[in-house]
Every structure is written in structure tokens, then in C-alpha cells.
C-alpha distance (Angstrom), angle and dihedral (degrees) to the residues before:
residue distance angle dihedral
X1 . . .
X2 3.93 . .
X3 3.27 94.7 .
X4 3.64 89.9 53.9
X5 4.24 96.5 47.1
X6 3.91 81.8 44.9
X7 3.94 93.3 45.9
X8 3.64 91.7 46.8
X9 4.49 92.4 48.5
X10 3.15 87.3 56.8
X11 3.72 103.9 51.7
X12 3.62 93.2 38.4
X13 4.28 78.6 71.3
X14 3.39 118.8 106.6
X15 4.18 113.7 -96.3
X16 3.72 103.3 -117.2
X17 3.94 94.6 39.6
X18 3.65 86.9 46.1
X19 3.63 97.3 44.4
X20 3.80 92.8 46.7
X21 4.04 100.1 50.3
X22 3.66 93.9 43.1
X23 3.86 85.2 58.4
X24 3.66 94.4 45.0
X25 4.06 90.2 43.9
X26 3.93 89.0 49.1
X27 3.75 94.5 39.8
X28 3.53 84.2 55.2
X29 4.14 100.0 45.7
X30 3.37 83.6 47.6
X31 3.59 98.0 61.0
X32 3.78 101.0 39.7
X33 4.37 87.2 44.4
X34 4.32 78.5 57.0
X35 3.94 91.3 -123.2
X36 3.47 89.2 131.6
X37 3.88 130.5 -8.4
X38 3.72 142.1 -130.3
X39 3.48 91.4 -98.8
X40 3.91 99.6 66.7
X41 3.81 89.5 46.9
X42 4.10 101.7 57.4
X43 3.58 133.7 101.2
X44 3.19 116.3 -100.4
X45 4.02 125.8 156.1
X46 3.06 103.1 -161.2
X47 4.17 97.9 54.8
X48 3.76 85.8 50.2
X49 3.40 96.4 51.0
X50 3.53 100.1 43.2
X51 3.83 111.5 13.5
X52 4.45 80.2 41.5
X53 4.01 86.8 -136.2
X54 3.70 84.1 154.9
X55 3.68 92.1 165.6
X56 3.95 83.6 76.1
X57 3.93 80.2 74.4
X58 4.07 82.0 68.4
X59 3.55 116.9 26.8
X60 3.96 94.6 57.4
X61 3.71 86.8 70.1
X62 3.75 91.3 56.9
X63 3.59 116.4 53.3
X64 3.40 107.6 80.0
X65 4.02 89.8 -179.8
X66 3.61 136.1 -98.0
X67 3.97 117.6 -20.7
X68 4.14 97.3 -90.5
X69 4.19 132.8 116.0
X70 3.84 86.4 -68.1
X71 3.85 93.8 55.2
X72 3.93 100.1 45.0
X73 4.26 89.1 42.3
X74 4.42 89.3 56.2
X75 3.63 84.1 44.7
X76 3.59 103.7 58.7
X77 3.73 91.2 27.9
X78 3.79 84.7 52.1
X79 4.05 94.2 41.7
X80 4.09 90.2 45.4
X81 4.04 99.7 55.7
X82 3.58 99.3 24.5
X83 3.81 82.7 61.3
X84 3.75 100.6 36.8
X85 3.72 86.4 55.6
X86 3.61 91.3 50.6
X87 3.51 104.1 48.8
X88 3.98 90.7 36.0
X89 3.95 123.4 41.0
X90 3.28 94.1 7.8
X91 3.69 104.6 39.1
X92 4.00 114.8 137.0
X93 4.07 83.6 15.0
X94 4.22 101.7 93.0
X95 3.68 93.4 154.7
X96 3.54 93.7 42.1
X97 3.73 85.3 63.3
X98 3.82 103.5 41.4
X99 3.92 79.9 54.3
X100 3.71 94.2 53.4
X101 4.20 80.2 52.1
X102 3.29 95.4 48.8
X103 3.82 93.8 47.5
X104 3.46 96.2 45.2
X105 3.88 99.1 47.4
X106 4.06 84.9 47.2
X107 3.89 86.7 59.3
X108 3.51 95.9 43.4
X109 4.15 94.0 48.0
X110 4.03 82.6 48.8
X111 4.30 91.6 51.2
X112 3.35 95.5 33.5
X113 3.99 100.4 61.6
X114 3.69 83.8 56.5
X115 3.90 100.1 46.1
X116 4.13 88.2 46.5
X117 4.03 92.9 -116.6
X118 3.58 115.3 160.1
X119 4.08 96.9 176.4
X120 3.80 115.9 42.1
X121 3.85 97.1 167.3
X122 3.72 87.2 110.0
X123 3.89 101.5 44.7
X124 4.24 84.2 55.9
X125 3.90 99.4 56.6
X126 3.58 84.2 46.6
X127 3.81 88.2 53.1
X128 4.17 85.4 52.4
X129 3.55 91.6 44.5
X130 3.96 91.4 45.3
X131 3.98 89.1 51.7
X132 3.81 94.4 43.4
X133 3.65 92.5 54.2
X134 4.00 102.5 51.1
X135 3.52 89.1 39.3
X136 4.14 83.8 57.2
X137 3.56 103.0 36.9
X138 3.72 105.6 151.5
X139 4.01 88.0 59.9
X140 3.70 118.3 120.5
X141 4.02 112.1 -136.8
X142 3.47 132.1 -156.2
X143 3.55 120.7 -167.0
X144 4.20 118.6 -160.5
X145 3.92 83.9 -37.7
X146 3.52 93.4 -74.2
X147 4.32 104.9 92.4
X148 3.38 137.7 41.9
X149 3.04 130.7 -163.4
X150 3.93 153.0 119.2
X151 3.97 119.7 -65.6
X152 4.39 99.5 -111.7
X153 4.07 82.2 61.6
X154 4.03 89.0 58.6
X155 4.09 93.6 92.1
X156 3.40 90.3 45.5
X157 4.23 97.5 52.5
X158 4.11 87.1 41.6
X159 3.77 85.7 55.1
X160 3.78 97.1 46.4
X161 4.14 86.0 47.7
X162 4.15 88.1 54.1
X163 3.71 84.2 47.5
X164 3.71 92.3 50.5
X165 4.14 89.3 46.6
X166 3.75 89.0 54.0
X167 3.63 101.7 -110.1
X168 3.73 123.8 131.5
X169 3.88 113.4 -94.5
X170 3.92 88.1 -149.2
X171 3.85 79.6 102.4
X172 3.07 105.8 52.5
X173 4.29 93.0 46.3
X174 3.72 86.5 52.9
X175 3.76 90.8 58.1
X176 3.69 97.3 34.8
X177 4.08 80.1 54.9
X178 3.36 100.1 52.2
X179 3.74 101.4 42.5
X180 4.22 88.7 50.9
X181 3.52 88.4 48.9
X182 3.96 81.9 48.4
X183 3.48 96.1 45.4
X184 4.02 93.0 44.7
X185 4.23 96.6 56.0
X186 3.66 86.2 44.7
X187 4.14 111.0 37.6
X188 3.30 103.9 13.5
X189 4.22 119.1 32.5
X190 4.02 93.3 43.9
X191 4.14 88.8 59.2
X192 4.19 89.3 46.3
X193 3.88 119.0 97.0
X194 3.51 114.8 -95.9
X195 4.44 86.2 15.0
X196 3.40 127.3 126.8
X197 3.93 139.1 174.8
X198 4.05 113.9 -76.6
X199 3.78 88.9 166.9
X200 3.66 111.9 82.4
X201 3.56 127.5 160.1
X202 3.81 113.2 -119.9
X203 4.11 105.6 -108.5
X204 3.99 87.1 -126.7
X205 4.05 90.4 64.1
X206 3.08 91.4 51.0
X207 4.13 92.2 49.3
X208 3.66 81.6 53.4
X209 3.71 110.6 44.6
X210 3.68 117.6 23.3
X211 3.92 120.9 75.6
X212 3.65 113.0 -137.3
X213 4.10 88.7 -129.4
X214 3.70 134.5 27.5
X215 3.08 130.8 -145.2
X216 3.78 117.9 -94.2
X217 3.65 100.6 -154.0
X218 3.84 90.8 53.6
X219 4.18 110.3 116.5
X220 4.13 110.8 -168.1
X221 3.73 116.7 -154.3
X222 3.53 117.2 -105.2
X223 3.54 112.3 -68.6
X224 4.02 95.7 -130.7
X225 4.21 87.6 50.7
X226 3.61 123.2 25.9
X227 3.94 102.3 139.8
X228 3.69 96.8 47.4
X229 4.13 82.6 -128.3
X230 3.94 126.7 157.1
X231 3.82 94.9 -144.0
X232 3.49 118.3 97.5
X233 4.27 88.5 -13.1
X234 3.93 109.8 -179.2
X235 3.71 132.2 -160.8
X236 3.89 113.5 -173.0
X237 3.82 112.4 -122.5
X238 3.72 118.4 -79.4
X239 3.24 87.4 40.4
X240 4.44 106.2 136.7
X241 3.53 90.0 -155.6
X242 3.92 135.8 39.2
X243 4.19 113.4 -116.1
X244 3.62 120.2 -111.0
X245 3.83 91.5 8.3
């Protein structure tokens, strides 16, 4: 019976989040069970290019390191806006969103040979997380009880916690980069005078991931909460009592 309940939470979770934690939560068993090892996973041009391990182009984005505080907090940051974007802006719009993946990790790969990063899991959820909050911004935050503040300064307190953990915030600019240049071309250019849309999602994504009808009986969580977690919990203002409290 708890397999079933459990079985049926985690179907009930949006494809692309679903498809893209497993993989990072497998990638990740896999490494610490010594299948396979950190080394065959990193980004590295020059094996890709001339070795044609192409799936380096992948993997880097999903191992998040070995299973520790750092590992579970990308996860559910990962989980939380990956899914709040799903179910919210771009609800009904799958290939929309594998696009915005596919975009983003393409900028990243580009940036990243240059800034010597060999993992770039963690500069994409901040990418999701950096869309999610200026696409929200009249969300209160509240991060571990100790900040508030309004949901567009969310990349910006994530990156001053890396600091404070003594890991490089290279990471987190990179994503914070690529998801305003993300959130620019698709928000903010196309409303401009004399803009227009220059991102356009390929016709063949679209053949592949969106369903020509949804189901009507399908209820998303709330955009602002769909994880139920305490880290980085928003309410949007107005709001008489804080989310999740």
C-alpha cells in the first residue's frame, strides 16, 4: 500500500522535473555505489571533441557531488523551482520548457569552457530558480527563518550562502547569467518597442513534448509552494499568514 501512495507521488510529478531529478539522484547513487565515477561524468572539451564522449555534454549537469548537506540542499532547491516553473508559467507548455533546458544548458556549455567548470549542475537550478523568481516578483521569501525578502533577491541570498560554505560563487553567476539572459529574450525584449521574439521553440519539440489536450481534472500545486519545503518558502504579499509556517 506504501509503495503504491509512494508510486502514485511520484508520478503525479511533472515529466521534465521528474525526469531530471531522477537522473541527478541516480547519477549520484551511481557514483557513491562506485558503478561509475566522477571522472567519466565531467566536462571536458577536449574528450568530447576528440575521444566523441558526447555524453560528457550531459552528465556534467547531473552530479551534484557526493551525498552530503550540499547534495540534499541542490536537490530540493532543484526539485522546488524546477517544479514551480512547471506547474506555473509554463504549465500546458512541455516543450516550451525542455527548450528553455536546452537553451540554457547550451549557454552554460558555451561559458563554462571559458570559466574552466567541469560540473554545471549547480549553475542550472540556479538558472530555474533565477527565472522562477523574476517571473514571481511580488513573493515574499523566507530563507531558514533568518531573511526576508522578495523572490528576484532569491539568486542573490543562495549565492551569498555558497559564499558563506566556501564554495566559489563563479557557479552560481554563470547560472544567474544565463537564466537573465533567458528571462530577457523571453519576458522582457518581445514587450520593448521595435522587439520581437528570437526564442522560438523548434516545431519538432513541440511534436515531441506537448499533448494536444490536458487533462481537465488535473489540479497543480500552488505555484509559490509545490514541495511543501522550509527553504526559501514564499508567500506573495497580502498574504495574512506566512506559507508552510
Amino acid at each position: 500500500m506504501a509503495y503504491q501512495t509512494l508510486q502514485q507521488e511520484y508520478l503525479q510529478i511533472p515529466v521534465v522535473t521528474r525526469a531530471y531529478t531522477t537522473a541527478c539522484v541516480l547519477t549520484t547513487a551511481a557514483v557513491q555505489l562506485e558503478i561509475i565515477t566522477p571522472f567519466q561524468l565531467y566536462f571536458n572539451p577536449d574528450l568530447i571533441l576528440r575521444n566523441y564522449q558526447v555524453w560528457r555534454l550531459i552528465t556534467n549537469f547531473l552530479f551534484f557531488g557526493p551525498v552530503g548537506f550540499n547534495f540534499l540542499f541542490n536537490m530540493i532547491f532543484l526539485y522546488r523551482y524546477c517544479r514551480m516553473l512547471e506547474e506555473g508559467s509554463f504549465r500546458g507548455r512541455t516543450a516550451d520548457f525542455v527548450f528553455m533546458f536546452l537553451f540554457g544548458g547550451l549557454l552554460m556549455t558555451i561559458f563554462g569552457t571559458f570559466v574552466s567548470l567541469v560540473f554545471l549542475g549547480q549553475a542550472f537550478t540556479i538558472m530555474l530558480v533565477y527565472v522562477w523568481s523574476r517571473r514571481n516578483p511580488n513573493v515574499r521569501m523566507n530563507f531558514f527563518g533568518l531573511l526576508n525578502f522578495q523572490a528576484p533577491f532569491l539568486p542573490w541570498v543562495l549565492m551569498g550562502f555558497s559564499l558563506l560554505l566556501g564554495n566559489s560563487i563563479i557557479v552560481d553567476l554563470l547560472g544567474i547569467a544565463v537564466g537573465h539572459v533567458y528571462f530577457f529574450l523571453e519576458d522582457v525584449f518581445p514587450n520593448q518597442p521595435g522587439g520581437g521574439r528570437w526564442l522560438r521553440t523548434p516545431s519538432i519539440i513541440k511534436m515531441l513534448f506537448d499533448t494536444p489536450e490536458e487533462d481537465a481534472n488535473y489540479n497543480p500545486l500552488p505555484e509559490e509552494r509545490p514541495g511543501g519545503f522550509a527553504w526559501g518558502q514564499g508567500q506573495r504579499l497580502g498574504e495574512g499568514q506566512r506559507l508552510g509556517g
